[in-house]
GUMI-610049 format. One record per residue (C-alpha): residue in one letter; x, y, z. Coordinates in steps of 0.2 Angstrom, whole numbers, padded with zeros to 4 digits, always signed. Example, Ala and Ser with C-alpha at 12.3 -4.5 7.8 and 13.67 -1.06 7.14 Angstrom:
% residues 2
A+0062-0022+0039 S+0068-0005+0036 
This chain:
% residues 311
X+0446+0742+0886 X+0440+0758+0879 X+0436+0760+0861 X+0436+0778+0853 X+0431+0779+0834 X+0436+0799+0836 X+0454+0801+0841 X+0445+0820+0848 X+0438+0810+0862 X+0454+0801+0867 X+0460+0812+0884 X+0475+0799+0890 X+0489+0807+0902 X+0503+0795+0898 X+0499+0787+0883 X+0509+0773+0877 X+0505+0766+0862 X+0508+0754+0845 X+0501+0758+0828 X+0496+0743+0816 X+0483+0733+0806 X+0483+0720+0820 X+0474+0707+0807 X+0471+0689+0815 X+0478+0697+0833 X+0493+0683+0832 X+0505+0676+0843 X+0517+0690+0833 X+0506+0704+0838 X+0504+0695+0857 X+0523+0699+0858 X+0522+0720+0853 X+0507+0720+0867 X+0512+0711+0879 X+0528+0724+0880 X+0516+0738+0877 X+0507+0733+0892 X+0522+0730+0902 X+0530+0746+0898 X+0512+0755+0903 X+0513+0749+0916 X+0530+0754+0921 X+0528+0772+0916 X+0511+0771+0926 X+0502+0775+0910 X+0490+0766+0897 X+0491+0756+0885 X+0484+0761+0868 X+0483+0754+0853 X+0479+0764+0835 X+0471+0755+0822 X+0463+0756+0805 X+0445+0753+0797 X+0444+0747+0783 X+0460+0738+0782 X+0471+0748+0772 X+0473+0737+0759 X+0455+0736+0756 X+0458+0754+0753 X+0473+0755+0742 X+0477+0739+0733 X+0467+0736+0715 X+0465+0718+0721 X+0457+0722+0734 X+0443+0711+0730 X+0453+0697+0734 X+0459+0701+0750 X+0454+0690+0764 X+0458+0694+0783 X+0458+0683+0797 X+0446+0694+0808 X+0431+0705+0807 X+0432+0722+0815 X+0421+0714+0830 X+0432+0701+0832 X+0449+0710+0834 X+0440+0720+0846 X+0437+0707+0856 X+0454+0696+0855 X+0462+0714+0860 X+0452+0718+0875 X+0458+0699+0880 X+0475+0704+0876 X+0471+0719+0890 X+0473+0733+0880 X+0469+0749+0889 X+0463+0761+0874 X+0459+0756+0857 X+0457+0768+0843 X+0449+0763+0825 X+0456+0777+0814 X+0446+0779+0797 X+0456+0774+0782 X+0455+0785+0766 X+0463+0787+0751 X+0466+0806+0756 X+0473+0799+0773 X+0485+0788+0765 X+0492+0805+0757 X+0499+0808+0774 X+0519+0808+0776 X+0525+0799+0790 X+0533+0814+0800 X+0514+0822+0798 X+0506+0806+0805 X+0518+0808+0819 X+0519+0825+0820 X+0498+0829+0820 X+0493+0814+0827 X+0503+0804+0837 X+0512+0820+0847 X+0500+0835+0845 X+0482+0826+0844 X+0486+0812+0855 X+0501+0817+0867 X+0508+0801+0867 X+0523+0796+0879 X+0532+0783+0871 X+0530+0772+0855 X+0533+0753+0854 X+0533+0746+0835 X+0536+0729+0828 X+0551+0724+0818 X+0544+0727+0801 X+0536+0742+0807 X+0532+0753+0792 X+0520+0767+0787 X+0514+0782+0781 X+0516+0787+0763 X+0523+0773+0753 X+0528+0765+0765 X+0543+0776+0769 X+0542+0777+0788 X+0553+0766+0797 X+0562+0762+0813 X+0577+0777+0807 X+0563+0788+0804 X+0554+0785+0818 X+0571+0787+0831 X+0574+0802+0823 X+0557+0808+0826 X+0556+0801+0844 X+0572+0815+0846 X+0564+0829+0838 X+0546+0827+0846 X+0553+0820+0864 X+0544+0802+0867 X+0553+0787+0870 X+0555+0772+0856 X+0557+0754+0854 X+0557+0741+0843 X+0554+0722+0846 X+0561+0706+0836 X+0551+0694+0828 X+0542+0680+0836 X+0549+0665+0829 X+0540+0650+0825 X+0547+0635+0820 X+0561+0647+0814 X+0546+0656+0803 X+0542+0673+0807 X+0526+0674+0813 X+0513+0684+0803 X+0497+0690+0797 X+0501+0683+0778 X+0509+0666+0782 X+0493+0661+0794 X+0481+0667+0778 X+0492+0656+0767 X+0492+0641+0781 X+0472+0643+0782 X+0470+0642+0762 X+0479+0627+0763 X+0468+0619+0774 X+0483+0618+0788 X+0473+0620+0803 X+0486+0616+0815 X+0498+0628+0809 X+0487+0642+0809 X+0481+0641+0825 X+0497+0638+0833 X+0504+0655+0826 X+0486+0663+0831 X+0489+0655+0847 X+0468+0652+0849 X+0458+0640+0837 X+0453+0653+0821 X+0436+0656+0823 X+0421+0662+0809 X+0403+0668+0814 X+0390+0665+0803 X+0372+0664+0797 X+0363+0649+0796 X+0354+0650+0778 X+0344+0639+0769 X+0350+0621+0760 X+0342+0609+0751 X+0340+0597+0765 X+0349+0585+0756 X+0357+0579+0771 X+0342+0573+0780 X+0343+0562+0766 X+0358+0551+0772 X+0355+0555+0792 X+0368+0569+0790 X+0357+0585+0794 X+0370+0598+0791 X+0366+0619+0795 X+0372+0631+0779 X+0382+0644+0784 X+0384+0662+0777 X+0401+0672+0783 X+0393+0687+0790 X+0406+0698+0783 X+0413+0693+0764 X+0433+0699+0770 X+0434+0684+0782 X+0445+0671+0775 X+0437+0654+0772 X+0450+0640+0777 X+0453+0629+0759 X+0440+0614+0753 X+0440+0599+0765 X+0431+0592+0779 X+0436+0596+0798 X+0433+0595+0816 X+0426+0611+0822 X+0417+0616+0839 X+0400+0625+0837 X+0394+0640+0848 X+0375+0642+0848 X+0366+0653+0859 X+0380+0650+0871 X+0380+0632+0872 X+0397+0622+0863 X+0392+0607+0852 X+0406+0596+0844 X+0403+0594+0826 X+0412+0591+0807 X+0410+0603+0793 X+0414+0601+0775 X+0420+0617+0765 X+0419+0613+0746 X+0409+0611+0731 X+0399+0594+0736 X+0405+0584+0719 X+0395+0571+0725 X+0377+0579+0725 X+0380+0596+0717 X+0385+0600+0696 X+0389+0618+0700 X+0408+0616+0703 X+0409+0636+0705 X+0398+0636+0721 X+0408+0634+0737 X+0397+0628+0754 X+0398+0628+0769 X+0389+0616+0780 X+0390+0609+0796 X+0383+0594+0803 X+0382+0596+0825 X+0384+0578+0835 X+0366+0575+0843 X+0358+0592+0837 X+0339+0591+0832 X+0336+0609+0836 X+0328+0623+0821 X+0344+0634+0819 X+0338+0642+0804 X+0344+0659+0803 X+0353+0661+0819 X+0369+0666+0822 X+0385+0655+0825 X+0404+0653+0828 X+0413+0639+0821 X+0431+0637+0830 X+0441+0626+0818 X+0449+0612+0828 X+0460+0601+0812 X+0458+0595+0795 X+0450+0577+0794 X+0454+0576+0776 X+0451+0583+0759 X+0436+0581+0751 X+0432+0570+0738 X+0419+0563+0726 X+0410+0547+0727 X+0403+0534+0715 X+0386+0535+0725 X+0376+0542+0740 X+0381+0526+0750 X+0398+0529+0746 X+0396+0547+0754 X+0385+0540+0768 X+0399+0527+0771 X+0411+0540+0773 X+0405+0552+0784 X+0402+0539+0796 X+0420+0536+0797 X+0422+0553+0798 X+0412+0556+0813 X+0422+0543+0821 X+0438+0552+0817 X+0431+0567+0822 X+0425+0559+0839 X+0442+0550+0842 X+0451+0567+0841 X+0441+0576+0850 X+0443+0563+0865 X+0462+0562+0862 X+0461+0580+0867 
């Protein structure tokens, strides 16, 4: 796949191409690509997707503090080249560019700057200004501008429409198995590992402190889970626990991340890692002692173990 962050550098002779936010890179977006490949391929064009950095509602919305997506710029990048995307464009998202009607964004972009042959869209396909672009829009300027058009259903799900927003509201519920199943892969967050107060070492629990390497990535709810660890490009099977640690910590506010890596002994301080999150073991709790603690996360190694080997 060839990625262009300047749309002058894009020389494509039959361009077919999609237009979205492709957050998370789900089974919903697998749907609009898998055509958009299909239909390259026909035409004996290329595929092309156009997307947009920052997230454009990191751009527009007041809360945008609060937004959490479910993948990094790096990571969408990478989970579209899987997809086999031919071309990916990352547009810069201003506030200026926002200003932009619809029949502009077509007109300049999409026709005149990059010549494009036909346009496939999702089911809720809306942009430009407000929002006011959409599929009548778009067929009336597929007429005036001479490219070809179509839109796709949505990918049902347990008769749930598949999308960015539900697998964010799955993964802040802790519901693991729901997410991935509408991602269609394990969700995934890289990482730093960052010093802890070693209090693991304590209980023969060694656990590596993790910091999201980007502050945008959404952070699946407090709990304890079953995740798979890549370091330096070995996997290790491992449980993490997402929380406050009411049992050894009195700062409530203060979310960790921590995980402890089956029969690892190895100095990991500050490397990078991914943590693939397999399923929630259960919530977390507080317990009347260190034993008690202790107690438990040796049933939930168990756990862990067992479902791993019912895999």
């Amino acid at each position: 796949m060839k990625v262009y962050r300047d749309v002058n550098e894009f020389k494509v002779s039959k361009p077919v191409l999609t237009v979205g936010s492709f957050d998370g890179v789900h089974l919903g977006h697998r749907k609009v690509i898998n055509r958009l490949n299909e239909i390259a391929r026909q035409k004996q064009g290329e595929s092309v997707i156009f997307t947009f950095s920052p997230h454009p509602r990191l751009v527009l919305n007041k809360d945008h503090g609060s937004l959490r997506l479910l993948t990094t710029l790096d990571e969408k990048i990478e989970l579209l080249d899987q997809a086999g995307v031919d071309h990916l464009i990352i547009f810069p998202f201003t506030k200026e560019f926002s200003e932009l009607s619809y029949t502009d964004f077509v007109r300049i972009l999409l026709v005149n700057q990059l010549n494009i042959d036909s346009l496939v869209v999702g089911y809720d396909h809306k942009f430009g200004k407000d929002r006011k672009g959409d599929f009548d829009m778009l067929q009336g300027l597929a007429m005036a501008f001479n490219f070809k058009l179509e839109k796709l259903d949505a990918l049902l799900s347990d008769n749930i429409n598949v999308s960015s927003t539900k697998i964010r509201q799955a993964l802040q519920n802790g519901n693991i198995t729901k997410a991935n199943r509408y991602l269609g892969y394990s969700f995934s967050l890289h990482g730093t590992v960052v010093e802890g107060q070693k209090l693991g070492r304590k209980i023969q629990f060694p656990t590596a402190n993790i910091e999201a390497s980007d502050p945008h990535k959404i952070i699946p709810g407090y709990g304890v889970y079953a995740v798979l660890v890549h370091i330096d490009g070995v996997v290790h099977r491992g449980m993490l626990n997402i929380g406050t640690r009411p049992t050894i910590n009195n700062n409530a506010d203060h979310r960790s991340i921590e995980v402890h890596i089956f029969d690892f002994d190895k100095d990991i301080y500050k490397k990078q890692l991914e943590l693939n999150f397999i399923t929630k073991i259960r919530e977390e709790q507080k317990f009347g002692s260190i034993d008690g603690l202790r107690s438990q996360l040796e049933k939930d190694k168990l756990d862990v173990l067992d479902f791993f080997e019912q895999e």
